[in-house]
VOGU-3710 file (C-alpha; in Angstrom, 3 decimals, decimal comma):
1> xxxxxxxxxx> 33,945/-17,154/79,050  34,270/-21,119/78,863  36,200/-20,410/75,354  38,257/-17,954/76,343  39,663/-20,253/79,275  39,769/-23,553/77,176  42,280/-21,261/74,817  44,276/-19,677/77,285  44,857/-23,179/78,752  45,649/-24,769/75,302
11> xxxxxxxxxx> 48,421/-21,241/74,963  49,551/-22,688/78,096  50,068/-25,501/77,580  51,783/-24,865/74,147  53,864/-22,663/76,166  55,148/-25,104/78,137  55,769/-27,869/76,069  57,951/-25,251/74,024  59,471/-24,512/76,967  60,420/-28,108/77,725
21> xxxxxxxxxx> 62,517/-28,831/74,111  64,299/-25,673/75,198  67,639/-26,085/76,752  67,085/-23,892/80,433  69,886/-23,727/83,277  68,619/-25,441/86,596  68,464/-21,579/87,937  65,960/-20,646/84,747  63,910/-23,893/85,443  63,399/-23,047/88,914
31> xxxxxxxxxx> 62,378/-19,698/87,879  60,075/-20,796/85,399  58,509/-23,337/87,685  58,118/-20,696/90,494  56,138/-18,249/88,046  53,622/-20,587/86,724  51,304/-19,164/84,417  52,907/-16,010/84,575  56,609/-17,325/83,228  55,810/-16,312/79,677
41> xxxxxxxxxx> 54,587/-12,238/80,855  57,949/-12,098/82,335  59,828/-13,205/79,700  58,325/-10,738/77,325  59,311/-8,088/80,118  62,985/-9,133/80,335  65,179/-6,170/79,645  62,627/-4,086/79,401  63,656/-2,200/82,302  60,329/-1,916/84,414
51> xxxxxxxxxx> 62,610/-4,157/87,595  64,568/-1,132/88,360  61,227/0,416/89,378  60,626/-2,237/92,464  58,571/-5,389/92,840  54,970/-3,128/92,717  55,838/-1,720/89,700  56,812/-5,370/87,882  53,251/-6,456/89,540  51,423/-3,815/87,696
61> xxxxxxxxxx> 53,088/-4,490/84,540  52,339/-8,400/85,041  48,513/-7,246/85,301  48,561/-5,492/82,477  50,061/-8,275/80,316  47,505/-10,633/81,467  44,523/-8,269/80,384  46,738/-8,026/77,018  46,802/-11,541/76,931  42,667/-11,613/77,618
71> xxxxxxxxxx> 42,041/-9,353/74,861  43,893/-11,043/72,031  42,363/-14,151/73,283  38,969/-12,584/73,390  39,467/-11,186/69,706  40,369/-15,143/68,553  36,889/-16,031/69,869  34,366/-13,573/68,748  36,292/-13,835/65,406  33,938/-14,309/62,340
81> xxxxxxxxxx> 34,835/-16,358/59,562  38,830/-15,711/60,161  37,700/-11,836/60,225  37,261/-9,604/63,271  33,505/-7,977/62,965  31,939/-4,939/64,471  32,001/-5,115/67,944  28,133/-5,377/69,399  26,688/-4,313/72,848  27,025/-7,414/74,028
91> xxxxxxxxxx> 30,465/-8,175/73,170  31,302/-5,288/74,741  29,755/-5,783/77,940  30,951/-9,501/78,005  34,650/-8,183/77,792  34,703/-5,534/80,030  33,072/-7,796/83,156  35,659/-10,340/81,920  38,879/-7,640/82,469  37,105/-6,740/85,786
101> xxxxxxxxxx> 37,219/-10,131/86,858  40,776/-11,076/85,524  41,975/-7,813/87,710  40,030/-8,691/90,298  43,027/-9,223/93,007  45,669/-6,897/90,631  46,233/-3,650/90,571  43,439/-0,770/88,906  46,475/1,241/87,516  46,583/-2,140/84,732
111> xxxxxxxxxx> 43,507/-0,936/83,554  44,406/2,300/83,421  47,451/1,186/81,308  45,242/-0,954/78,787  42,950/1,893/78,305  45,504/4,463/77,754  47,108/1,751/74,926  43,866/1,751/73,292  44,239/5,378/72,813  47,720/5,261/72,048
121> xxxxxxxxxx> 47,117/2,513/69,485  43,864/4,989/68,090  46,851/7,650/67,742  48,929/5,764/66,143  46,760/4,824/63,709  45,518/8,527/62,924  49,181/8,962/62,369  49,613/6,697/60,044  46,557/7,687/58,133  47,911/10,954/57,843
131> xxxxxxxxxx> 51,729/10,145/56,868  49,740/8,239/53,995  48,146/11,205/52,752  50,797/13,261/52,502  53,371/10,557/50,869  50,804/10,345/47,848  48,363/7,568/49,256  45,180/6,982/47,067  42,864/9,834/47,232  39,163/9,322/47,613
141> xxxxxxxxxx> 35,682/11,776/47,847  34,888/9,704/50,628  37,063/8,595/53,433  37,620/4,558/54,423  37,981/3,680/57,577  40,097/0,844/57,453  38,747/-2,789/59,794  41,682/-2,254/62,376  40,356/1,856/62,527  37,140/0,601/63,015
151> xxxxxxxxxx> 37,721/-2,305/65,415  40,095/0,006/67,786  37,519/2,964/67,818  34,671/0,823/68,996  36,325/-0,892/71,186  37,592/2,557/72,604  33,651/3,793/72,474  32,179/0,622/73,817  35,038/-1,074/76,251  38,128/1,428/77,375
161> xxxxxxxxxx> 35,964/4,932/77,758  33,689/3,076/80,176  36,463/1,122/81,906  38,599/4,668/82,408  34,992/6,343/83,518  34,225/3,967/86,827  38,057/3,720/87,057  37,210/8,195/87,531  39,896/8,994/84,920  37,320/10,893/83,223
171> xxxxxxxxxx> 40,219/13,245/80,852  40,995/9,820/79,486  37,495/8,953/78,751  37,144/11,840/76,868  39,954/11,684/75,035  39,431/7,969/74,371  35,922/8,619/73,176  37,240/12,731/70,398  39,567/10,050/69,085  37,250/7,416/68,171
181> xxxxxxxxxx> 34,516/9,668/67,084  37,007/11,943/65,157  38,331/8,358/63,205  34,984/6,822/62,584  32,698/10,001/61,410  35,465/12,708/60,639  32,928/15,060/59,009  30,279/14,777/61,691  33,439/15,313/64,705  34,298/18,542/63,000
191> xxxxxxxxxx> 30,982/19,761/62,328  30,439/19,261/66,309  33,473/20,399/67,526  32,802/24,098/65,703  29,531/23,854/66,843  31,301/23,396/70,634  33,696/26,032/69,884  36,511/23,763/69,655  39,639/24,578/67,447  37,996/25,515/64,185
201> xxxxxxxxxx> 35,354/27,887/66,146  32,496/29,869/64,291  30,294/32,106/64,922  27,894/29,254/66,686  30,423/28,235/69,096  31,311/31,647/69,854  27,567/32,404/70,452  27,577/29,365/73,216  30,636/30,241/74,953  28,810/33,665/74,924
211> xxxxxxxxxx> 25,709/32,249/76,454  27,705/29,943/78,956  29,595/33,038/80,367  26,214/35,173/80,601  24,469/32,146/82,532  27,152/31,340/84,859  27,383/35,702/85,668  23,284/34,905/86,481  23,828/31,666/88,780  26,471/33,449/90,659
221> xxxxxxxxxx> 24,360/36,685/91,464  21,391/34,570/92,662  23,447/32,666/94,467  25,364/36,032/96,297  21,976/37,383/96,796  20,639/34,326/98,973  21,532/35,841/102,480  21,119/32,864/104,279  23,271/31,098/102,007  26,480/33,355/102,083
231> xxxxxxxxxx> 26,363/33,714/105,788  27,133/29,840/106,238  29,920/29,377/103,748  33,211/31,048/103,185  33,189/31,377/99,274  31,368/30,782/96,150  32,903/29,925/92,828  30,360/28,886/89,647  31,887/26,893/86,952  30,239/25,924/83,569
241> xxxxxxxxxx> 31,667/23,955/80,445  30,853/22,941/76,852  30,093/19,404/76,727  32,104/17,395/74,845  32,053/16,954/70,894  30,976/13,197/71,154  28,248/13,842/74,336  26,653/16,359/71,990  26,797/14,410/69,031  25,100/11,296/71,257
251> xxxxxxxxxx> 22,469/14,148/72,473  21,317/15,051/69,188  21,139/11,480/67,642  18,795/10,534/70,636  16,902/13,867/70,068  16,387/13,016/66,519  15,558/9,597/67,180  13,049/10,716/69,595  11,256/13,594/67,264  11,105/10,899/64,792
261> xx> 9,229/8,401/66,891  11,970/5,628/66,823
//
């Protein structure tokens, strides 16, 4: 944490001596001085449009570029050798307590935003990968995950999915988690997914939804058939899902790991 503020400060203070060679009109210097720290966020949200939305919508977008700001700092320090690494447990859990505590007086939708660019940036990516295979990219057995792919879909796994959970956006958690999993072990995602009955459904996943269906038609008889139940509420309604491709594929590894004594 003590590294990440001595380089923010140094950016700062870069920032500002840059800013001091500059010819600025006494009305941009006032400005400037006014905004502090945050000067150089709103300069890189000039003309972008986000003022015509109000003051509270300029304050959420100035929270968001200071957790921007955090991250690419935070990547500069756990940087090994000049490379970025994979991203550990503790990394992980260092970064996220440090975006809590950078937000701590903004706004939770700023989170919200950062998490949905890490999915947006995992898209993109997938995108890419895919424009390259069909432009006559190099074609191998096995597929690469490129350091960027790899970087983005832990971080996505270990810091975003968790931030969007206790933030209760729990569709973006999901989503956040199906597109790293599908990026870093494609095989294993589709494999997974059929087995859930998810787009490229076989005769497993069929057999579960069947299963699902016949145990929620159970639960809601024996829950009709408690009198004493029924005569105290107005309506009953059972639901029942599929868990997700990557809780499943979690489940199993921990089930293996388990019948194997590890």
């Amino acid at each position: 944490y003590s590294s990440l503020v001595a380089v923010r400060e140094r950016d700062l203070d870069i920032h500002c001596d840059a800013s001091d060679n500059n010819s600025c009109s006494l009305e941009e210097e006032e400005c400037l001085r006014q905004a502090g720290s945050d000067a150089k966020y709103l300069c890189a949200l000039a003309g972008s449009g986000v003022e015509n939305f109000g003051t509270h919508a300029v304050k959420i977008a100035l929270d968001a570029a200071r957790l921007k700001s955090m991250e690419t700092l935070a990547a500069t320090v756990v940087r090994k050798n000049g490379k970025l690494g994979s991203l550990n447990k503790s990394d992980a859990r260092n970064l996220r307590s440090l975006l809590l505590t950078v937000n701590e007086e903004g706004d939770w939708r700023a989170l919200a935003i950062r998490s949905a660019a890490c999915l947006y940036r995992l898209e993109g990516l997938e995108a890419y990968r895919s424009l390259l295979s069909t432009t006559g990219g190099p074609k191998r057995r096995t597929r690469l995950v490129s350091p960027d792919e790899s970087r983005a879909s832990q971080e996505a796994l270990h810091i975003y999915a968790p931030l969007a959970a206790r933030l209760g956006m729990f569709r973006l958690k999901t989503e956040l988690e199906d597109a790293a999993f599908r990026t870093l072990y494609p095989r294993s995602h589709a494999k997974v997914s059929a087995l859930c009955g998810g787009e490229n459904t076989n005769s497993v996943g069929e057999g579960m939804k069947s299963v699902l269906d016949d145990i929620t038609h159970q639960m809601k008889r024996l829950v009709q058939e408690d009198v004493t139940f029924m005569e105290n509420i107005e309506h009953v309604s059972v639901t029942a899902r599929v868990k997700e491709p990557f809780s499943v594929w979690r489940k199993m590894l921990k089930i293996s790991r388990e019948g194997e004594g590890v």
